[in-house]
C-alpha positions in Angstrom: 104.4 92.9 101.6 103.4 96.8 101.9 106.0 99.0 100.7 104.5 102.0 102.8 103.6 101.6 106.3 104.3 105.4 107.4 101.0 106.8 109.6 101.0 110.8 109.0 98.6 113.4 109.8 96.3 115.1 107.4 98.5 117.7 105.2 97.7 121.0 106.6 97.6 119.7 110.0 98.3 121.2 113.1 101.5 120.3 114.6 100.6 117.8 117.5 97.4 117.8 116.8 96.2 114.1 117.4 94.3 113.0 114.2 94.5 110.1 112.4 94.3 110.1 108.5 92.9 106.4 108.9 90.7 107.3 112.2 89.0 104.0 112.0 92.3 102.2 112.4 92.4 102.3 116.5 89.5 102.2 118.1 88.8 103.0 122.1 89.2 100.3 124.7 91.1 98.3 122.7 94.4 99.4 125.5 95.4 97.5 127.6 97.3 99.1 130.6 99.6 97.2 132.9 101.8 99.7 135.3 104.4 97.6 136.7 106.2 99.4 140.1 109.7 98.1 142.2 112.3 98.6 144.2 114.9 96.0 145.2 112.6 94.8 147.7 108.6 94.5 146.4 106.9 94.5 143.2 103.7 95.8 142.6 101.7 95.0 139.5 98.1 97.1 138.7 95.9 97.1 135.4 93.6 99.7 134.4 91.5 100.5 131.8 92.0 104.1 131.6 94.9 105.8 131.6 93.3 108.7 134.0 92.9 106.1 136.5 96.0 105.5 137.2 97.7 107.3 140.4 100.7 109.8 139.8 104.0 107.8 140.1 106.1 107.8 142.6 109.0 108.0 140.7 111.4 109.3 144.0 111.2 106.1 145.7 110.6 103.4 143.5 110.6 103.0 139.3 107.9 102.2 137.4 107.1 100.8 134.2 103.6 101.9 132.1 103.4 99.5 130.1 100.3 100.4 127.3 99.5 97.2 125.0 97.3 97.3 121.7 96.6 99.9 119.3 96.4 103.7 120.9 93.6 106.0 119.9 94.3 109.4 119.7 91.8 110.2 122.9 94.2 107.8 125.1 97.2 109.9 124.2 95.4 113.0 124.9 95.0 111.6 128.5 98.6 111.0 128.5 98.7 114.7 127.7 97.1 115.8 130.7 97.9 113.3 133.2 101.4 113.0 132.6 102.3 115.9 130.6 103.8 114.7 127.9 104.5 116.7 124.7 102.0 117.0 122.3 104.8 116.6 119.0 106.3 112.9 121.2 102.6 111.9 121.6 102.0 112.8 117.6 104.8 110.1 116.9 103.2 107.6 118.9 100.3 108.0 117.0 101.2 107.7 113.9 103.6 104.8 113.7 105.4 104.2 111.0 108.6 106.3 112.7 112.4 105.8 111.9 113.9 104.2 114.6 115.4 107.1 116.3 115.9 109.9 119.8 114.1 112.8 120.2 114.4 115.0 123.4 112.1 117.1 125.4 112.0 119.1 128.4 112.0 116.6 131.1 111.8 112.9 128.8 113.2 111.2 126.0 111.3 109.6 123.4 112.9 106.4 121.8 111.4 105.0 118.8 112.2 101.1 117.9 111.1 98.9 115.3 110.4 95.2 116.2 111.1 92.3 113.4 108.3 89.7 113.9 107.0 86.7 111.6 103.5 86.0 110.8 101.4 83.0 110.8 101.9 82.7 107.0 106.0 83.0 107.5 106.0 86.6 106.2 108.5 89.4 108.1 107.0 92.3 109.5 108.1 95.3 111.5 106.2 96.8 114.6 106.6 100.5 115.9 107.5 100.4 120.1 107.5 103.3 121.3 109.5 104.0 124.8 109.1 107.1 126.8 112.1 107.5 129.2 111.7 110.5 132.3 112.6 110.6 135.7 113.2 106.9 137.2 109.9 106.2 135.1 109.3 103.9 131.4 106.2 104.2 129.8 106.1 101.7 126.7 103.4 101.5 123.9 103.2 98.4 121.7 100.7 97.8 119.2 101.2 93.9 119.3 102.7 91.2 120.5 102.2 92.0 124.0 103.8 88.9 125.0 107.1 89.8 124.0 107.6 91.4 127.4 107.2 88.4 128.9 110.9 87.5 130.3 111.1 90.7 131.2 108.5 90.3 133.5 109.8 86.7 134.5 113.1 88.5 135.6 111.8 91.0 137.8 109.8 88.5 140.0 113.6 87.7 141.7 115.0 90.4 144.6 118.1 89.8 143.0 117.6 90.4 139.1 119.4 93.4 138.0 116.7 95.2 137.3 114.9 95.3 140.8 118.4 96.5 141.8 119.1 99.5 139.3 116.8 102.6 137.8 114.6 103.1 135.1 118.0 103.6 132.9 118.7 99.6 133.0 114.8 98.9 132.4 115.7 100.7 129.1 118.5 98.7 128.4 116.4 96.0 128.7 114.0 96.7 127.0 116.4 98.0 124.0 118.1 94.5 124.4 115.2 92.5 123.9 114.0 94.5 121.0 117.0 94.3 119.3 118.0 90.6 119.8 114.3 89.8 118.4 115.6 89.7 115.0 118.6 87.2 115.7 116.0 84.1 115.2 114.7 86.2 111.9 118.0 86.1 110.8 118.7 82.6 111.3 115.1 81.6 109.7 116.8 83.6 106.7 120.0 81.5 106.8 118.1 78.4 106.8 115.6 79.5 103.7 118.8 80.9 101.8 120.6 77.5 102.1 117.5 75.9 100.7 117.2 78.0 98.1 120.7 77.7 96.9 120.2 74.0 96.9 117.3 74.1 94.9 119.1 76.4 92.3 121.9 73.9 91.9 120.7 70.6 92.2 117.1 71.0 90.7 114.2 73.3 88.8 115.2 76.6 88.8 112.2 78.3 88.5 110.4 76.8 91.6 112.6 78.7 94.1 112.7 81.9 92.2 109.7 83.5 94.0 111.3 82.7 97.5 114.7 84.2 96.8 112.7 87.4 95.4 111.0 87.5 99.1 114.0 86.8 100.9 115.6 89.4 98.8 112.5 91.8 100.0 113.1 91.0 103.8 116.9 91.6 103.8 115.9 94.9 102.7 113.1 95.2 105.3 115.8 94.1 108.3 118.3 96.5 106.7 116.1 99.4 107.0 115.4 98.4 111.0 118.9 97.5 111.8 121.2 100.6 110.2 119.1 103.2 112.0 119.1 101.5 115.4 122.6 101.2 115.2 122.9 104.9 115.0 120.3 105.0 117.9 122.3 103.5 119.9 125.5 105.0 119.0 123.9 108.7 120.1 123.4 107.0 123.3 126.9 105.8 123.6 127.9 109.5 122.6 126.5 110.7 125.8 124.2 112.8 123.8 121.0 111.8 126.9 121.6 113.2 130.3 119.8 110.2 131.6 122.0 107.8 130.4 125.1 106.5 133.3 128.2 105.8 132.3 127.5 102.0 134.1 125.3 102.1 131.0 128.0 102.1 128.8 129.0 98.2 128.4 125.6 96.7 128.2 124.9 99.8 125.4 127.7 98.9 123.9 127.0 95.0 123.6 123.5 96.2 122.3 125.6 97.9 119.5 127.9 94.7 119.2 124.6 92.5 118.6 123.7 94.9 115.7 126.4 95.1 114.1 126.7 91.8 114.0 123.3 91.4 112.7 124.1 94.0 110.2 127.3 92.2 108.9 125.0 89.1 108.6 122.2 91.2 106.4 125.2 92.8 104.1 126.1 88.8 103.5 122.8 87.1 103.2 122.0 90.0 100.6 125.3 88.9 98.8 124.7 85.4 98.8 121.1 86.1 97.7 122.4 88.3 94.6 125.0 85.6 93.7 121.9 83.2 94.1 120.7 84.7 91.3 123.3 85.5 89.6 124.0 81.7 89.5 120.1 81.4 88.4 120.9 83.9 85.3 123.6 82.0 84.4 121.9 78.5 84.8 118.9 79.6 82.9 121.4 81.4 79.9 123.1 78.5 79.5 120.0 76.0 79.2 118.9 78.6 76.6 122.3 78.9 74.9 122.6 74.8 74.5 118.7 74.9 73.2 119.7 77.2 70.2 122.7 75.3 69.7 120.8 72.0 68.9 118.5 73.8 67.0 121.1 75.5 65.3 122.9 72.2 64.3 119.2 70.8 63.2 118.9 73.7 60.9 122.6 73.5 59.5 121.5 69.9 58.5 118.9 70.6 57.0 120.0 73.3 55.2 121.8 71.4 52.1 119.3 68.9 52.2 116.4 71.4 51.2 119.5 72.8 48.6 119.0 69.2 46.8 115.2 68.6 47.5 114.7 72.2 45.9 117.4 71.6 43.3 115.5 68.7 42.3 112.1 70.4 42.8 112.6 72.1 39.8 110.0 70.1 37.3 111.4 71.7 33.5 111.2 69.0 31.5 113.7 67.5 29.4 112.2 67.6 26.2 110.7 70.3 24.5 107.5 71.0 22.5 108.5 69.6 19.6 110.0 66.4 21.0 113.6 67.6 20.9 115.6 66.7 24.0 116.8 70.1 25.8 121.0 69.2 26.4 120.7 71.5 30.1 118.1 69.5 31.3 118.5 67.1 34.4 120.4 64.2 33.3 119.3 62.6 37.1 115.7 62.6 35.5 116.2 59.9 33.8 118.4 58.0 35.6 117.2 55.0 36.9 118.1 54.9 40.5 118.3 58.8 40.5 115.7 58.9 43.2 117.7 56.5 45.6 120.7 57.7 44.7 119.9 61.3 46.1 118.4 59.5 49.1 121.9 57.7 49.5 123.6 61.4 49.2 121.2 62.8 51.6 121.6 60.7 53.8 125.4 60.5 53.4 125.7 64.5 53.6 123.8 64.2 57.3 126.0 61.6 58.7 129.1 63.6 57.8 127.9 66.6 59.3 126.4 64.7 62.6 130.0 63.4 62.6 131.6 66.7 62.0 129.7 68.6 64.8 130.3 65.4 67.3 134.1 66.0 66.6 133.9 69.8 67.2 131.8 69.2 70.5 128.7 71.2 69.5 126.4 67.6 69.7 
């Protein structure tokens, strides 16, 4: 998982100026543009392949939607530039993705950046930049991927009667916010699931095998929390009345956007506390396996311990007798002893019994 995904300009750069650090990463014709126009009664849908091909809006009597799919090069934006005069510092953002979800304002639009929760094919969670430029009764949206996402959107406005062939550009915005947001709801239940799993592993089997997954589940908590807090203040600002363009009829579907994240928030803040107790638990489990380890080897060596006394007592080879055939009075008696050699077998094995006995009775066997 890549730590840093932030697109910049060139240090030294010009501010606005469109140039790519990377400039091989988008390429020309790889945009696709869809400009979707309504009113409560028709729907018009047109694709082009430039942007300076498609006619001025006619943003008094009906609302479109721009809608610009795939990577954006930085000659594309400076069409944008001219055909729709946009800022050159908004169309800098766009560029290089990578933003903090958050609201900038200029002189006749507002620029809304978003960040989009998505899986890959291999199960790993990634974030996407969309981009939403709000003006006069007009949307243009920019999307690097995952085109289809838009796709119930689309399916809504084919009825006369949807709310959103009935109302401006400001509820196409809401819509869009809503479906952005609410795209990390199945992410989080995906989470849910792998953290259960993980849990049950920990407790009930090896350890060690779900280790690696709770350190990536650990990694995408932290990727969703990063998305979530600062579109939760994105929306807040909304709320606050801080955009001219946003109604007060706004207000309660804003405000159940808000709802949804913090409840997705609340569910981050938990997961991540499960997952820490998780391992926590897998600390403890692994401590204890190593604490019970050294305390059988302890007990092995504390049995062994007066048994090497006497096998190194008796080690000692002096004779009995010295030189001159005189017997020595502090030798070994046990030398020449008979059954000396079983009979320190017999105490041997007599001194490990007791002890074997002694730890089972303390509860350290």
């Amino acid at each position: 998982m890549t730590g840093f995904t932030k697109q910049y300009s060139p240090p030294g750069t010009s501010p606005g100026a469109l140039v790519r650090r990377d400039p091989g990463s988008a390429l020309d014709g790889q945009t696709q543009i869809e400009v979707v126009r309504y009113t409560q009664d028709e729907m018009r849908v047109d694709r082009y392949d430039e942007i300076a091909m498609v006619p001025m809006p006619d943003v008094q009597s009906e609302t479109v939607w721009i809608q610009m799919h795939g990577p954006v090069s930085p000659a594309v934006l400076e069409q944008f530039r001219t055909v729709l005069n946009i800022h050159s510092l908004a169309l800098e953002d766009i560029l290089n993705t990578g933003q903090r979800p958050k609201v900038d304002e200029y002189e006749g639009l507002t620029l809304v950046f978003l960040k989009l929760p998505w899986i890959t094919e291999t199960g790993e969670i990634k974030t996407s930049q969309v981009s939403l430029i709000v003006s006069n009764n007009m949307v243009v949206s920019f999307i690097p991927d995952h085109d289809e996402l838009f796709e119930p959107l689309r399916a809504r406005m084919q009825s006369p009667s949807s709310r959103l062939r009935q109302s401006d550009s400001s509820y196409l915005f809401h819509a869009l916010l809503d479906l952005i947001v609410d795209h990390a709801f199945p992410i989080l239940e995906r989470l849910d699931d792998d953290i259960q799993s993980i849990e049950e592993t920990v407790m009930n089997s090896d350890p060690n095998s779900a280790l690696n997954q709770l350190h990536t589940v650990r990694r995408e908590l932290l990727v969703l929390r990063k998305v979530l807090w600062p579109q939760r203040e994105l929306i807040g600002r909304l709320i606050s009345r801080e955009n001219d363009w946003v109604g007060k009829d706004l207000d309660p579907y804003l405000k159940d956007c808000y709802d949804h994240t913090v409840q997705m928030i609340d569910l981050v803040e938990t997961y991540r506390e499960i997952a820490g107790g998780i391992f926590d638990l897998y600390l403890s489990k692994e401590s204890k396996r190593m604490n019970e380890s050294v305390r059988v080897l302890t007990v092995i060596a504390t049995i062994f311990m007066p048994l090497t006394f006497i096998v190194g007592v008796y080690g000692m080879n002096f004779s009995a007798v010295a030189s001159d055939g005189t017997p020595i009075p502090w030798a070994m008696p046990e030398l020449h002893w008979s059954f000396g050699y079983p009979l320190v077998w017999l105490l041997m094995i007599g001194i490990t019994v007791g002890m074997i006995v002694f730890f089972k009775r303390k509860r350290w066997l």
